[in-house]
VEXLUMDO-883674 format. One line per field, with one value per residue: residue in one letter; x, y, z of N, C-alpha, C in turn. Coordinates in Angstrom, 1 decimal. Each point is the difference from the previous one (the first is absolute). Layout:
# VEXLUMDO-883674
resn <- [a; ...]
neast <- [X; ...]
nnorth <- [Y; ...]
nup <- [Z; ...]
caeast <- [X; ...]
canorth <- [Y; ...]
caup <- [Z; ...]
ceast <- [X; ...]
cnorth <- [Y; ...]
cup <- [Z; ...]
//
This chain:
# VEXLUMDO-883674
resn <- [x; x; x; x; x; x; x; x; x; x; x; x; x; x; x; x; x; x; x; x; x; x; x; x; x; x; x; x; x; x; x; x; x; x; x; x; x; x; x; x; x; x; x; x; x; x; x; x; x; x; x; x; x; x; x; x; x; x; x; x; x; x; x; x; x; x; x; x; x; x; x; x; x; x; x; x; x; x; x; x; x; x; x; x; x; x; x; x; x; x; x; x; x; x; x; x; x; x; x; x; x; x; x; x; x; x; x; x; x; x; x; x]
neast <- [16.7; -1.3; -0.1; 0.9; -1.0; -0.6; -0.6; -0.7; -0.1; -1.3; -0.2; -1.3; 0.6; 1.0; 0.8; 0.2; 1.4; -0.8; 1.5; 0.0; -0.4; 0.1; -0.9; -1.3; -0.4; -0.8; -0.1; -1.3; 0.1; -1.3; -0.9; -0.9; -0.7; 1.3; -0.1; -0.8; 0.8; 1.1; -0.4; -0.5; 1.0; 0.6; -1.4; 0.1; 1.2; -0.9; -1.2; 0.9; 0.6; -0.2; 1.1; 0.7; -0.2; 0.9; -0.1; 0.6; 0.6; 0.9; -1.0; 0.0; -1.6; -0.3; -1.0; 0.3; -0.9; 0.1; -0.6; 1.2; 0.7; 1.0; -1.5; 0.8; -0.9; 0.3; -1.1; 1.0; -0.2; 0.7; 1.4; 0.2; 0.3; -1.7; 0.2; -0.3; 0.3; 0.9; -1.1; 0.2; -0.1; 0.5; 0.1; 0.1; 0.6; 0.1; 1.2; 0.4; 1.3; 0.4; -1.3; 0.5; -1.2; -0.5; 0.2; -1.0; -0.4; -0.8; -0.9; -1.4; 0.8; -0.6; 0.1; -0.3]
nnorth <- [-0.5; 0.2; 0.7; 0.0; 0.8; -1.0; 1.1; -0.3; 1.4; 0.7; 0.6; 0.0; 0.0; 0.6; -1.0; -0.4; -0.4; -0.4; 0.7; -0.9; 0.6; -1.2; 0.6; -0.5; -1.1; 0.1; -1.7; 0.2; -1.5; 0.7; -0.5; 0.3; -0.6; -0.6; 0.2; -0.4; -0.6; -0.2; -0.7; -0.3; -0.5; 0.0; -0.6; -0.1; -0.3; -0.6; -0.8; -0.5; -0.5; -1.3; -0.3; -0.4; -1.2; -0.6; -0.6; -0.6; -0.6; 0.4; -0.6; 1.6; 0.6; 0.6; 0.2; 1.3; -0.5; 1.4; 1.1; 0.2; -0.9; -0.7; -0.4; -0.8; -0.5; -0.8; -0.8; -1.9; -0.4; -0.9; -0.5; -1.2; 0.0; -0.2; 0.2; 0.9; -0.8; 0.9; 0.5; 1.3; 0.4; 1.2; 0.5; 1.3; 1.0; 0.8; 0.7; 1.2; -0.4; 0.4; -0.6; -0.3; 0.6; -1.2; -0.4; -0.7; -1.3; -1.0; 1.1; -0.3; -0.6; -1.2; -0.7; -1.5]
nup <- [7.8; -0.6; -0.7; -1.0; -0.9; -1.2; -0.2; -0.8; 0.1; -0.2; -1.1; -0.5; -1.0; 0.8; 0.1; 1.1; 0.3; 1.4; 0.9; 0.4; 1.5; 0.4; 0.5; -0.1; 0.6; -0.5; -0.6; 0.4; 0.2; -0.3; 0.4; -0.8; 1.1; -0.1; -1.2; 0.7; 1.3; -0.8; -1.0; 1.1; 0.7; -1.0; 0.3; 1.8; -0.3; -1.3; 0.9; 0.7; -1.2; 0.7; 0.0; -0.8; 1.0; -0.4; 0.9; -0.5; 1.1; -0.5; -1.2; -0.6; -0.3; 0.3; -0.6; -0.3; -0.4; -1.1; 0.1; -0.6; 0.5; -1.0; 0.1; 0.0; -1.3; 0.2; -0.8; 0.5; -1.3; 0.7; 0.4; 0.0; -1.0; -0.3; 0.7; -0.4; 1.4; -0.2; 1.0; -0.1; 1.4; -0.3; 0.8; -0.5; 0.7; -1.3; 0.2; -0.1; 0.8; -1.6; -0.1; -1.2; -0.9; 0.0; -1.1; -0.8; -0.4; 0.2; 0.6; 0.2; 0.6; -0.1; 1.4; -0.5]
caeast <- [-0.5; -0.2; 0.5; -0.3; 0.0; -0.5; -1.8; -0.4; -0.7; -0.4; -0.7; -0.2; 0.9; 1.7; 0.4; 1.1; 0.3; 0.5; 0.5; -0.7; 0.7; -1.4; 0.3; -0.6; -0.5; -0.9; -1.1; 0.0; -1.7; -0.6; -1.3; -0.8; -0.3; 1.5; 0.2; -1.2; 0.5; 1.4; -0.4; -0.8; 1.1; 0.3; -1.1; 0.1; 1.0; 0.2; -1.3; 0.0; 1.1; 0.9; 0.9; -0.1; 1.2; 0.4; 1.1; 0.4; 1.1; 1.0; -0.3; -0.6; 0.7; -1.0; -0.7; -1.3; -0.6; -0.8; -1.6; -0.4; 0.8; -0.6; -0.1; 0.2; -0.4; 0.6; -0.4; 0.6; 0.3; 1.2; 0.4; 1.1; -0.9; -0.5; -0.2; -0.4; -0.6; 0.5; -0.7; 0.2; -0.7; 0.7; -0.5; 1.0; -0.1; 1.2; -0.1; 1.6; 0.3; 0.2; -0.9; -0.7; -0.8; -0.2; -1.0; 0.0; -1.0; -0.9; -1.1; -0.2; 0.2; -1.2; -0.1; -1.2]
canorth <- [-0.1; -1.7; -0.3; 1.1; -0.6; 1.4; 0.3; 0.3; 1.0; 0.1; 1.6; 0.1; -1.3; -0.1; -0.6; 0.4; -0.9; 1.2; -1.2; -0.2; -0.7; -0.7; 0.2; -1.0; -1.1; -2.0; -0.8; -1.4; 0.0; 0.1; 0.0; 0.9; 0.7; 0.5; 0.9; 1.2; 0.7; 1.0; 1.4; 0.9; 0.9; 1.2; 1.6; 1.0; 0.7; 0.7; 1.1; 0.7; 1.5; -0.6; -0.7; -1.7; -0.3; -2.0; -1.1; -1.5; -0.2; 0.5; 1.1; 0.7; 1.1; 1.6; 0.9; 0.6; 0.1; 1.5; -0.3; -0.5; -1.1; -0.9; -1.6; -0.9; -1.3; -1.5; -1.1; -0.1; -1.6; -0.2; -1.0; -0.3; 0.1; -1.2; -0.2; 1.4; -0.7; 0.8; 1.1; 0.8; 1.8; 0.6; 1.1; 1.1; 1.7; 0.9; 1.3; 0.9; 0.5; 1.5; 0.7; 0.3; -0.9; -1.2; 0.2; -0.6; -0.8; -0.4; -0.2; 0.0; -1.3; -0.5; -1.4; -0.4]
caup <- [-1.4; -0.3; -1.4; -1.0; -0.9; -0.8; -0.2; -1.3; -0.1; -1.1; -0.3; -1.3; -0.8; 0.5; 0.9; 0.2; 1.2; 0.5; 0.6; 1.5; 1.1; 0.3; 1.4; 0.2; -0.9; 0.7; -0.1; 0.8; -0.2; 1.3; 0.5; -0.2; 1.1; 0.4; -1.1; -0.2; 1.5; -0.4; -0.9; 0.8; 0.6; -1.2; -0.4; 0.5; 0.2; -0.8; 0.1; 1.2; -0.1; 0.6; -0.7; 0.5; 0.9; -0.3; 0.9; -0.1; 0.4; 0.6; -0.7; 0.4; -0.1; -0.4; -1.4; 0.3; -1.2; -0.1; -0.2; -1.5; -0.6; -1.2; 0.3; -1.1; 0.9; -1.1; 0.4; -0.8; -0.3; -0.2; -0.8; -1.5; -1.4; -0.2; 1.6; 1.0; 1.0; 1.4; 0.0; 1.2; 0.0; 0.5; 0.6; 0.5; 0.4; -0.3; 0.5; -0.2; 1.2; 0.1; 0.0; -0.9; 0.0; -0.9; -0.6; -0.9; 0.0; -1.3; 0.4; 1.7; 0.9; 0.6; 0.6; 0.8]
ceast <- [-0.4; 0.3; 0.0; -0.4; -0.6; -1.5; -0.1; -0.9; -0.4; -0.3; -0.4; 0.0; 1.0; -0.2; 1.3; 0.2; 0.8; 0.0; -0.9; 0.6; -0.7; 0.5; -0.3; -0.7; -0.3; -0.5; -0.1; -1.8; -0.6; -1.8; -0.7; 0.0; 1.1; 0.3; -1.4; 0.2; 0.9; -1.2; -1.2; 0.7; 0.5; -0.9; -0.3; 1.0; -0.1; -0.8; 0.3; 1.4; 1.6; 1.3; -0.3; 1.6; -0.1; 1.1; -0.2; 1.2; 0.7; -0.1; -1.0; 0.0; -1.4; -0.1; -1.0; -0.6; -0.5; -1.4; -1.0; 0.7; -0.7; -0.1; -0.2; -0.5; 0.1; -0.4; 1.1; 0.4; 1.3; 0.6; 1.0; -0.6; -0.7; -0.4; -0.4; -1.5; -0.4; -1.1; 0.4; -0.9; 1.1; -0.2; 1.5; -0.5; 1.3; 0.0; 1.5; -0.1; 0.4; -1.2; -0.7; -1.0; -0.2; -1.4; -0.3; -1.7; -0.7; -1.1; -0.8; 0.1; -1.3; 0.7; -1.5; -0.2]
cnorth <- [-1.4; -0.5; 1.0; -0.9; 1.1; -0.3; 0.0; 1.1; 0.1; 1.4; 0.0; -1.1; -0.2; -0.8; 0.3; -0.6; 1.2; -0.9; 0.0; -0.6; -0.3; 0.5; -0.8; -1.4; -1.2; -0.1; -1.3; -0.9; 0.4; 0.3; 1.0; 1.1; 1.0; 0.9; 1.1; 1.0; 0.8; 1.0; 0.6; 1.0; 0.7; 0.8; 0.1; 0.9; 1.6; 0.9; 1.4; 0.9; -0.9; -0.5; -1.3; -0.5; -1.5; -0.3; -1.6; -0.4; 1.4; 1.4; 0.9; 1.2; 1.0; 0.8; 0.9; 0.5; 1.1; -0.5; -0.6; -0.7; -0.4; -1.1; -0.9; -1.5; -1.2; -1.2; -0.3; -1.5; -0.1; -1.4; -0.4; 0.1; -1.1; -0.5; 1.2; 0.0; 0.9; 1.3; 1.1; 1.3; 0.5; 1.9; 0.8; 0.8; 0.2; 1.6; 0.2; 0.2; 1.4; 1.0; 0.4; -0.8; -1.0; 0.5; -1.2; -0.5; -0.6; -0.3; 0.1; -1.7; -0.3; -1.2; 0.0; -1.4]
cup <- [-0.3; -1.4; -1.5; -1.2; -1.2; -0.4; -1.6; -0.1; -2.0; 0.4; -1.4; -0.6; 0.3; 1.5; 0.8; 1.5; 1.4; 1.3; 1.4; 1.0; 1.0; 1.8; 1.0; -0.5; 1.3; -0.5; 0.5; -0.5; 1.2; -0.1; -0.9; 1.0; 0.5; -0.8; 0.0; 1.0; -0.6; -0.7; 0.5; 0.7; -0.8; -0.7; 0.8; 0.5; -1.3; -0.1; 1.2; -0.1; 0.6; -0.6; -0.2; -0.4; -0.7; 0.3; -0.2; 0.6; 0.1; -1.0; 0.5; -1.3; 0.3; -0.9; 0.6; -2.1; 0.1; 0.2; -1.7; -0.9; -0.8; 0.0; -1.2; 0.6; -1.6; 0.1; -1.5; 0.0; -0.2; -0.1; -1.3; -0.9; -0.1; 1.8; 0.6; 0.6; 1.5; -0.3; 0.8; -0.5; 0.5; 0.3; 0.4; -0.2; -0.3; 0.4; -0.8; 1.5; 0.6; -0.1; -1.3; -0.3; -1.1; -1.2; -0.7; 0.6; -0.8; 0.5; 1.4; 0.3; 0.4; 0.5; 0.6; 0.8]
//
């Protein structure tokens, strides 16, 4: 296990904190180009029905994602108050491991 922690979930107008355990985790800097290779490898894992597999050292773990996971994607300014300097995208695929299914959305996603 790599670490526990807690999620801020919303529904509606009600918020609500739900705990999380981080199974996996890297970050490292690395190349455009380097980052376009991983996430190539993960749509085609995704296109072709495959698992996907992340190993860093000694860590490891495998996910196989349903055919209709919930993809959640976060462009996000961050930082101390008055200095929020730091840019990120961030990209997940949520699922219930038990199979049920995920609902919600806010729209069709366009990247260009």
């Amino acid at each position: 296990m790599v670490g526990t922690g807690n999620s801020l979930m919303s529904a509606g107008n009600v918020s609500y904190i739900m705990p999380e355990e981080v199974l996996f985790k890297s970050e490292s800097n690395q190349s455009r180009e380097e980052i376009a290779a991983y996430l190539r490898k993960v749509a085609d894992n995704l296109d072709s029905g495959n698992a996907i597999s992340l190993k860093a050292g000694s860590e490891s773990v495998t996910l196989n994602p349903p055919a209709r996971p919930t993809f959640d994607v976060k462009a996000e300014r961050e930082g101390p108050a008055g200095n929020m300097t730091e840019r990120s995208i961030e990209f997940e695929l949520e699922w219930d491991e038990n199979g049920g299914e995920e609902s919600g959305g806010s729209g069709q996603l366009e990247i260009k």
